[in-house]
C-alpha positions as CSV (number, residue, x, y, z in Angstrom):
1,X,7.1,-19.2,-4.9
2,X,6.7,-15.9,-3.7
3,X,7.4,-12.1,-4.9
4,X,8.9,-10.2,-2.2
5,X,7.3,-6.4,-1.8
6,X,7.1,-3.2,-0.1
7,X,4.4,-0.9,0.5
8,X,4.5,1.5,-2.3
9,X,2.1,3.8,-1.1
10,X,-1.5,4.2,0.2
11,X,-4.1,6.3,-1.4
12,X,-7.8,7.1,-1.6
13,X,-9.9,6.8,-4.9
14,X,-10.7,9.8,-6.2
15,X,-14.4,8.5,-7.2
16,X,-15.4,6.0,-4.5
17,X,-13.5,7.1,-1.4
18,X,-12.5,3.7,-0.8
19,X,-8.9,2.9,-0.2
20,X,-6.2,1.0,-1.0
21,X,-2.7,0.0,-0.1
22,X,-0.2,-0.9,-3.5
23,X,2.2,-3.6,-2.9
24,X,5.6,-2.9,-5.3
25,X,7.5,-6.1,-6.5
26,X,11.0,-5.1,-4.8
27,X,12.6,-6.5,-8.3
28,X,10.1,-5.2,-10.6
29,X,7.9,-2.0,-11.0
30,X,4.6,-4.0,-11.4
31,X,1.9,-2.7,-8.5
32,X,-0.3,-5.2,-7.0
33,X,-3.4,-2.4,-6.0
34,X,-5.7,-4.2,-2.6
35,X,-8.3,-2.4,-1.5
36,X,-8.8,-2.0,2.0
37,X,-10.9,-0.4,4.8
38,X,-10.0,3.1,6.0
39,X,-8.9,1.8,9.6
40,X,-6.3,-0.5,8.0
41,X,-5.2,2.4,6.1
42,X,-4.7,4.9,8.3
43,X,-3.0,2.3,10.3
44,X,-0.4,1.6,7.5
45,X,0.0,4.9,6.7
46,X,0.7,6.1,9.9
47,X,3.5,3.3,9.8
48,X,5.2,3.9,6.8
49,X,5.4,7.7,7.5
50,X,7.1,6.8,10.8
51,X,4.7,8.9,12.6
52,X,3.0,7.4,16.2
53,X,-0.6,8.4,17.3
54,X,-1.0,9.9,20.9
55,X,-2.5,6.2,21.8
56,X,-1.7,2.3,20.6
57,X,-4.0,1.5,17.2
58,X,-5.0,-1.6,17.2
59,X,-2.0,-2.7,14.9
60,X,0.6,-1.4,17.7
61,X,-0.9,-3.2,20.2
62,X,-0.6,-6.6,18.7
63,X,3.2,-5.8,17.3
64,X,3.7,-4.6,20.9
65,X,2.0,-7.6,22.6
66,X,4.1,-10.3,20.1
67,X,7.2,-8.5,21.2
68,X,6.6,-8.3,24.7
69,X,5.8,-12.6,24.4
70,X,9.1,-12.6,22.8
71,X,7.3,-13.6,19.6
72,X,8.5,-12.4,16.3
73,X,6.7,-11.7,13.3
74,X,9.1,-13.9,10.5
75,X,6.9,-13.1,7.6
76,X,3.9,-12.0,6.1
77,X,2.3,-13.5,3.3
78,X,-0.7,-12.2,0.8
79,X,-1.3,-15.5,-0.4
80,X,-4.3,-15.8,-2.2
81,X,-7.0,-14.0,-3.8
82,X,-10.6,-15.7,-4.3
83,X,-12.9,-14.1,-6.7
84,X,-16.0,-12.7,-4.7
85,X,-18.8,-13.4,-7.2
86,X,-19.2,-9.8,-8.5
87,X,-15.9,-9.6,-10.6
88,X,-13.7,-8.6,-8.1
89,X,-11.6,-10.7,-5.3
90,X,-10.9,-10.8,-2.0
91,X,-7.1,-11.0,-1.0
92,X,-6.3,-13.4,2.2
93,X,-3.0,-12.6,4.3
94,X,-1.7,-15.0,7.0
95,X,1.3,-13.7,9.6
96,X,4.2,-15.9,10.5
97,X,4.9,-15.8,14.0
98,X,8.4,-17.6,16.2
99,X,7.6,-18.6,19.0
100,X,10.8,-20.1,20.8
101,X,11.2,-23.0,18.2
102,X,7.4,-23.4,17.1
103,X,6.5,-21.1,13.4
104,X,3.0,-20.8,14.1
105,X,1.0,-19.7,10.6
106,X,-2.0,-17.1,11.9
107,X,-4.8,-16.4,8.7
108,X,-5.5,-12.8,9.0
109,X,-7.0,-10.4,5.9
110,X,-4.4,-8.9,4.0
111,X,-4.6,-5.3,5.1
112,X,-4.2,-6.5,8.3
113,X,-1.2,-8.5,8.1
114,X,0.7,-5.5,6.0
115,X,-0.5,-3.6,8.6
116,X,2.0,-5.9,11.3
117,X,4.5,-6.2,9.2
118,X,4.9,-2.7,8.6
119,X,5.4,-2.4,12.2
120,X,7.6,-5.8,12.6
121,X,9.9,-5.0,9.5
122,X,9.1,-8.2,8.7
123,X,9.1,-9.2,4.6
124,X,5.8,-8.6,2.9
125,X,5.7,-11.8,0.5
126,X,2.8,-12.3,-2.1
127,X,2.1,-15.9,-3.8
128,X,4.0,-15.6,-7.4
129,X,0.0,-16.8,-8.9
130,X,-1.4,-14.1,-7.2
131,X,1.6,-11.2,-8.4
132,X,0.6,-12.2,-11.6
133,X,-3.4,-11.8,-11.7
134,X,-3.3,-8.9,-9.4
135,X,-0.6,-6.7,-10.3
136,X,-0.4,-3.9,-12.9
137,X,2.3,-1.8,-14.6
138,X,2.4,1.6,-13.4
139,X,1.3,4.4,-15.3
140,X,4.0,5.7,-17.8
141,X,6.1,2.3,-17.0
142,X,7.9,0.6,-20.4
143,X,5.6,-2.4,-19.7
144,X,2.5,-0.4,-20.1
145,X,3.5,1.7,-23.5
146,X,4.8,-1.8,-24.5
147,X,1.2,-2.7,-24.1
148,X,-0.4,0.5,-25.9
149,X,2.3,-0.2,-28.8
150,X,0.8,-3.8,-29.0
151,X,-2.8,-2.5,-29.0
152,X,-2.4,0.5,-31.5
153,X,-0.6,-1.9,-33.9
154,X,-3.3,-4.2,-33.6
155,X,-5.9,-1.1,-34.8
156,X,-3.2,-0.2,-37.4
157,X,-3.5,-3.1,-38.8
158,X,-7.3,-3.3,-39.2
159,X,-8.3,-2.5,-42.8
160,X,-9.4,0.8,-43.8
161,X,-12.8,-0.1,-45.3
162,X,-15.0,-2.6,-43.6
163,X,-15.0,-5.9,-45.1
164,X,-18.2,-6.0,-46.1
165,X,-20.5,-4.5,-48.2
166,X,-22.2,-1.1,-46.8
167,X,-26.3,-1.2,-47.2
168,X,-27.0,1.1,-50.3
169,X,-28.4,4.9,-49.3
170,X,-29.9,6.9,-52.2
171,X,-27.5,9.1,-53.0
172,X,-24.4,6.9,-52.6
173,X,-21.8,7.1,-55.2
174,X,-20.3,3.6,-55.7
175,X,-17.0,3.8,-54.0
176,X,-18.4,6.0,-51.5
177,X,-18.6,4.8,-47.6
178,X,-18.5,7.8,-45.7
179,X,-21.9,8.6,-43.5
């Protein structure tokens, strides 16, 4: 099963310089964040703003190469994401090509197949599994306060006084907790 995206938009982090490219669910308003290297992003970016650089990026000249086989880009997929070892993950793409009656299944990294498909106009798929460990509710989204409301009820509901007994100060009043 798969969640069927579009590119939402592609950004640099303010701290780290790194960037990445967020994936939108086209029926839901959950952001699947993947970062990516600064070529892939310009490349995407370019793309999606329908603006062409004075010469082919790499990106171009594969789309333009497929097309010029009479190969189409069906799909792409993001179809997995493997944890790295240092709490993070690594997202893997493949690209579905035609070729005359032959779907041939290319494994590529993720940036780069959103990269073709951007140019193809092909569907941007994720795996459903994936959608649902990678992606986030947006920032002000009813998802996320429905979070926050979970979570402030939750410290609502802790008692006032701590459940057990403070250590004794000289000077305490019984009754007294505050420091």
């Amino acid at each position: 099963m798969y969640v069927a995206c579009a590119v939402e938009s592609v950004r640099v982090h303010s701290l780290t310089g790194q960037h990445v490219v967020f994936l939108q669910g086209r029926d839901s308003d959950r952001i699947v964040p993947i970062w990516i290297g600064a070529d892939q992003a310009h490349s995407i970016a370019v793309s999606i703003a329908g603006l062409r650089s004075e010469r082919p990026l790499t990106h171009d000249l594969m789309a333009d190469m497929l097309s010029k086989l009479g190969v189409e880009v069906t799909r792409v997929v993001v179809k997995d994401l493997v944890d790295d070892g240092n709490g993070s993950g690594v997202f893997h793409g493949s690209v579905f090509l035609q070729a005359g009656d032959r779907e041939i299944e290319i494994d590529s990294r993720a940036s780069d197949a959103i990269a073709l498909a951007v140019r193809a106009g092909a569907p941007l798929l994720v795996a459903a599994d994936v959608f649902d460990r990678a992606s986030m509710a947006p920032e002000g989204s009813a998802e996320e306060d429905a979070e926050i409301t979970l979570f402030k009820r939750f410290i609502e509901s802790l008692p006032d006084e701590p459940t057990g007994e403070p250590p004794k100060r000289s000077g305490d009043t019984p009754g007294d907790t505050r420091s």
